[in-house]
C-alpha positions as CSV (number, residue, x, y, z in Angstrom):
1,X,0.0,0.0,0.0
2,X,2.9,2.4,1.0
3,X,4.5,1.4,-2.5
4,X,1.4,2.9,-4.3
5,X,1.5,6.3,-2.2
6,X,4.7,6.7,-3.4
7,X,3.9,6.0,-6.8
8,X,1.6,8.8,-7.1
9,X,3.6,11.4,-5.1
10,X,6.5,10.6,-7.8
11,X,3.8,10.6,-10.9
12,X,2.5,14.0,-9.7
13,X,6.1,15.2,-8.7
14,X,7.1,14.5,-12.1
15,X,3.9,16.2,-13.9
16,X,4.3,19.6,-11.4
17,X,8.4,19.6,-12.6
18,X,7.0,19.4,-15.9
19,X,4.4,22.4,-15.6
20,X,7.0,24.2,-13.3
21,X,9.3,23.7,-17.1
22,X,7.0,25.2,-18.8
23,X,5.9,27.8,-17.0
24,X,9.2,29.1,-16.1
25,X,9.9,28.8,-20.1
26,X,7.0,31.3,-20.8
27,X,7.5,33.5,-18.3
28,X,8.5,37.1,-19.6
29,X,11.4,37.9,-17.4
30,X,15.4,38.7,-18.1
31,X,17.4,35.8,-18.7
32,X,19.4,35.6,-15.7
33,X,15.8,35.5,-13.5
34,X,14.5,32.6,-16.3
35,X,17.8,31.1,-15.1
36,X,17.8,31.8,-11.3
37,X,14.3,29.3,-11.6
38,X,16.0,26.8,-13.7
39,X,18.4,26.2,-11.2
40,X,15.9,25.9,-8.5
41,X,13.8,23.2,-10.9
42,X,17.3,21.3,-11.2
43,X,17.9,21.4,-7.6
44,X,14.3,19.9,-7.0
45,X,14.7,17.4,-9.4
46,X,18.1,16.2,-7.8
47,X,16.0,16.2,-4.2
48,X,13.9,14.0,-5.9
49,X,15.9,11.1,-6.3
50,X,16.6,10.9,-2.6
51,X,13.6,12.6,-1.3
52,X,10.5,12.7,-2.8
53,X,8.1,14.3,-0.3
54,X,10.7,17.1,0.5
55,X,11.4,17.5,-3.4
56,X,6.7,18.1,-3.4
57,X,7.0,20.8,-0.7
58,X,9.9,22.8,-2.7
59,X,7.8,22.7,-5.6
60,X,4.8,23.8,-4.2
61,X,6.9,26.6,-2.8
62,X,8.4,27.5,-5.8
63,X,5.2,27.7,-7.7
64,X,3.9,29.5,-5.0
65,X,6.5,32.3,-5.8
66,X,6.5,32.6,-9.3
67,X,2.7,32.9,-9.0
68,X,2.4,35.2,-6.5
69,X,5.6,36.9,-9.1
70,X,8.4,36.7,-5.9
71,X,11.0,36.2,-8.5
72,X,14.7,36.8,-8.1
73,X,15.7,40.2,-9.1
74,X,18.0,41.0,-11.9
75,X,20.8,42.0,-10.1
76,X,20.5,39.0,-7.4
77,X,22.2,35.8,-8.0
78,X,19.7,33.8,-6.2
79,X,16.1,33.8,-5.7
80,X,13.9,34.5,-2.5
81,X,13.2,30.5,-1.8
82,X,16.7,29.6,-2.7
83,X,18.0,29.4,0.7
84,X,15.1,27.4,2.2
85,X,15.1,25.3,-1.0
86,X,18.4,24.1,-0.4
87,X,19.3,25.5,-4.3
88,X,22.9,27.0,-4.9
């Protein structure tokens, strides 16, 4: 039973990484921000692999921020859920 919660935390995992993709693809920001969020996908996706439930909550926070448009700014290297994110 355990093994088929975990199934569908990784299948909906995956799909949000996916969406998260996308919308960070379409989103009509400078390059460096576009990229400050790609780093923050990548470091979610390498949580993943060792934990899943941990690697959900950073994506729900992540969305979160873009939607609510709490991106990194230009001249920041980072963005504002980097350091509870664990991201570089």
């Amino acid at each position: 039973m355990e093994r088929d919660g975990q199934l569908e935390l990784y299948d909906r995992v995956a799909a949000g990484l996916k969406d998260a993709h996308r919308a960070v693809r379409e989103l009509e920001v400078p390059e460096d921000v576009r990229r400050a969020l790609a780093r923050r996908l990548l470091a979610i996706t390498s949580v993943a692999k060792q934990d899943l439930p941990s690697a959900a909550r950073r994506l729900e926070r992540l969305m979160e921020d873009v939607e609510a448009g709490r991106l990194p700014s230009e001249s920041s290297p980072g963005s504002p859920g980097d350091a509870r994110d664990g991201a570089p």
